[in-house]
N, C-alpha and C positions, 0 to 999 in steps of 0.2 A: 217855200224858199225865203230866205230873210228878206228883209226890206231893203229900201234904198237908203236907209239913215245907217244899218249896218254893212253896206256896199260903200259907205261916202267912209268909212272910221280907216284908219290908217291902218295898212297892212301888219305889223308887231299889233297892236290891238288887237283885230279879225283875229289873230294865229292866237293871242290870251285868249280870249272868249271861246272858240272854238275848242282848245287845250282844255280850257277849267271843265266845258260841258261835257268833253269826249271824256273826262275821268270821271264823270259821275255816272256816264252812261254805261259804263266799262266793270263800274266795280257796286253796283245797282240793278238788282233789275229794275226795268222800265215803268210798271208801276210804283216802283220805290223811290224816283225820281221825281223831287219838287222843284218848280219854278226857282222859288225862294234860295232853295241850296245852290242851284246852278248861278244865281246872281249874286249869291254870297260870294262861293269859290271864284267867280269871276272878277270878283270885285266892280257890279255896277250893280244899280239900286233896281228894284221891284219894276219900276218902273221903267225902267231904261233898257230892260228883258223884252217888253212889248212893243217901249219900241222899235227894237232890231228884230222879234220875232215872234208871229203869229200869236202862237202858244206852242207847251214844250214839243208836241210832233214836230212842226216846223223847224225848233231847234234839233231834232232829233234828225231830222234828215239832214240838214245843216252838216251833223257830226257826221253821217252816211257818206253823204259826198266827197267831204275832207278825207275819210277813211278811203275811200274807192280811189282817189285821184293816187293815193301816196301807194293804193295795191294796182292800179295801173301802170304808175312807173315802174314800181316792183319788179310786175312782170315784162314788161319792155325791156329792162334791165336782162332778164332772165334769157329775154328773145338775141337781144343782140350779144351776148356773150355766146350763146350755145351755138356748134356748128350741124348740129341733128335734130330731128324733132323728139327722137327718143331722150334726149338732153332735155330738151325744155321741158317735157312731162316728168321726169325725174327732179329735175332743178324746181320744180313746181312743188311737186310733193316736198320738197326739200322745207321749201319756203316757209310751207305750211304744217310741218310738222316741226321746226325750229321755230316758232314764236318767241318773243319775247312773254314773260306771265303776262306782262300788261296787253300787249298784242291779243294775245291768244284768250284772255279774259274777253276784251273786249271782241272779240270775233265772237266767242259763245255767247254774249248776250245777244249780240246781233244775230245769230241763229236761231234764238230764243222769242224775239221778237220781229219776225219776220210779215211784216205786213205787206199788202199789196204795193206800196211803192218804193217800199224797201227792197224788195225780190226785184224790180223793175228797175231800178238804179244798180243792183249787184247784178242781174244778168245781161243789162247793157255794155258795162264792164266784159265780163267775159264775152259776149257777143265780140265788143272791136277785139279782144286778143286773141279771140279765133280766127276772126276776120285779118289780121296779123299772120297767124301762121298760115294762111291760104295762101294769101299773096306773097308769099316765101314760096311754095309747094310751085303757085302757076309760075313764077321767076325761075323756074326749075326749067317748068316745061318750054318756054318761050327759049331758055337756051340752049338746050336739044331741038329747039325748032320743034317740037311737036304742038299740033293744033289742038289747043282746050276744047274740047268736047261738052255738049251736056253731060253725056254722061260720066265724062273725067271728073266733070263740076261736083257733079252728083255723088261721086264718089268718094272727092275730098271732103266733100260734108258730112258725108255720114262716116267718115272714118275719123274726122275732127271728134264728132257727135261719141263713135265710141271710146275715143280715147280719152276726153273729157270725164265720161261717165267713169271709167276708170280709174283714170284720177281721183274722182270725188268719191267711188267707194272705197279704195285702198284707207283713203285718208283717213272713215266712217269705220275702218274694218278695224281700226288700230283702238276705237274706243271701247267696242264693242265684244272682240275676240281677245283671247288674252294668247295675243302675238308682239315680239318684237319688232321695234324697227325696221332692223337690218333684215328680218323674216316680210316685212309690209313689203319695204322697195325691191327687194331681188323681185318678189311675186309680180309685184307690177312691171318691174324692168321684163319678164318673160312675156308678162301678158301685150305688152308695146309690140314686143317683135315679133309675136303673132299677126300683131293687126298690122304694124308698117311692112311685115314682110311680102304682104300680097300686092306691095310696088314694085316691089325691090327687079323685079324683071327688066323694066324700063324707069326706073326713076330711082335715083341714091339716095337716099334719104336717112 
C-alpha cells in the first residue's frame, strides 16, 4: 500500500500519479515496467517514487485498487439500474465485453499478471457484488414474508456461484471460439434462465 507521504499529497496529484502508473501498467507487461518510466510519466523524481511507494508491486496494487474501486462502482451502477438479475448478468457481460482499447488492455495485463494479492483484491470485489445481489434476492423474500432458510441461503449462493461462473466463461468463450457477440450473450441469456428458472415458482426474479 503507499505510504503516508503519498496519502498526505493532494487528491488531483494522487489521481496524476496513479493515471501516469495505470498507463504504463496497461500498455506493458509487468516485467517491462520500470520504476524510472513510471516517475518520468508521472513527472516526479526517482526519488520521490519511494517515497510514496514501497517498490513497483506496491505501486502496482496501487493501480489494482484504483482499477477495482472505478469496476466497483461499475458494477453498482449496473445493480441499480437493472430490475432482474438476469439483467445484471447480461448488463455485466455487457460491460466487459465493451471496453474501452485502453480498459480492456489493461484488464488483460492484469489477467496476465495475476498474483496472489491481486486475485485477493479482484475477488473481494466481486465477493461485495455478490454479496449485493444476495441481499436484493433476501429483499425479495422478506416481502413475500417468506422465512430465509439455510437452505434458501444455500441456494442463493450457489446459484450466485453459478451464474458468476457463467458469466466468466461466456466472456472466455468469445476469445477462444470463434463465435460472435450477439451468438456469446443470447447463449448466456438461455443459460440464466435455466438457472433463475428453478425460483421462479416462488420468487420473481
Amino acid at each position: 500500500m503507499p505510504t503516508q507521504h503519498f496519502e498526505k499529497l493532494k487528491i488531483d496529484r494522487k489521481n496524476s500519479i496513479i493515471k501516469a502508473a495505470t498507463r504504463e501498467f496497461a500498455t506493458k507487461d509487468y516485467s517491462e515496467v520500470s520504476v524510472r518510466d513510471i516517475a518520468e510519466k508521472a513527472d516526479i523524481s526517482r526519488g520521490s517514487f519511494y517515497l510514496y511507494f514501497n517498490d513497483k508491486e506496491d505501486c502496482y496494487l496501487t493501480v489494482i485498487n484504483a482499477y477495482t474501486a472505478r469496476l466497483e462502482q461499475a458494477l453498482l451502477n449496473i445493480y441499480i439500474k437493472a430490475t432482474t438479475i438476469k439483467d445484471i448478468v447480461l448488463d455485466v457481460f455487457d460491460y466487459f465485453t465493451h471496453l474501452s482499447s485502453f480498459e480492456h488492455s489493461l484488464f488483460e495485463k492484469i489477467s496476465n499478471n495475476l498474483s496472489s494479492d491481486v486475485q485477493d483484491i479482484i475477488l473481494h470485489t466481486f465477493a461485495k457484488f455478490g454479496d449485493t445481489i444476495n441481499e436484493h434476492l433476501e429483499q425479495k423474500f422478506h416481502d413475500r414474508n417468506i422465512e430465509i432458510t439455510p437452505e434458501i441461503t444455500e441456494q442463493l449462493n450457489l446459484r450466485r456461484e453459478i451464474l458468476f461462473s457463467l458469466l466468466l466463461s461466456s466472456i472466455v468463450e468469445l476469445s477462444v471460439r470463434k463465435i460472435t457477440l450477439d451468438e456469446a450473450r443470447d447463449t448466456l441469456s438461455k443459460k440464466v434462465d435455466i438457472v433463475t428458472n428453478g425460483l421462479s415458482d416462488f420468487l420473481p426474479i
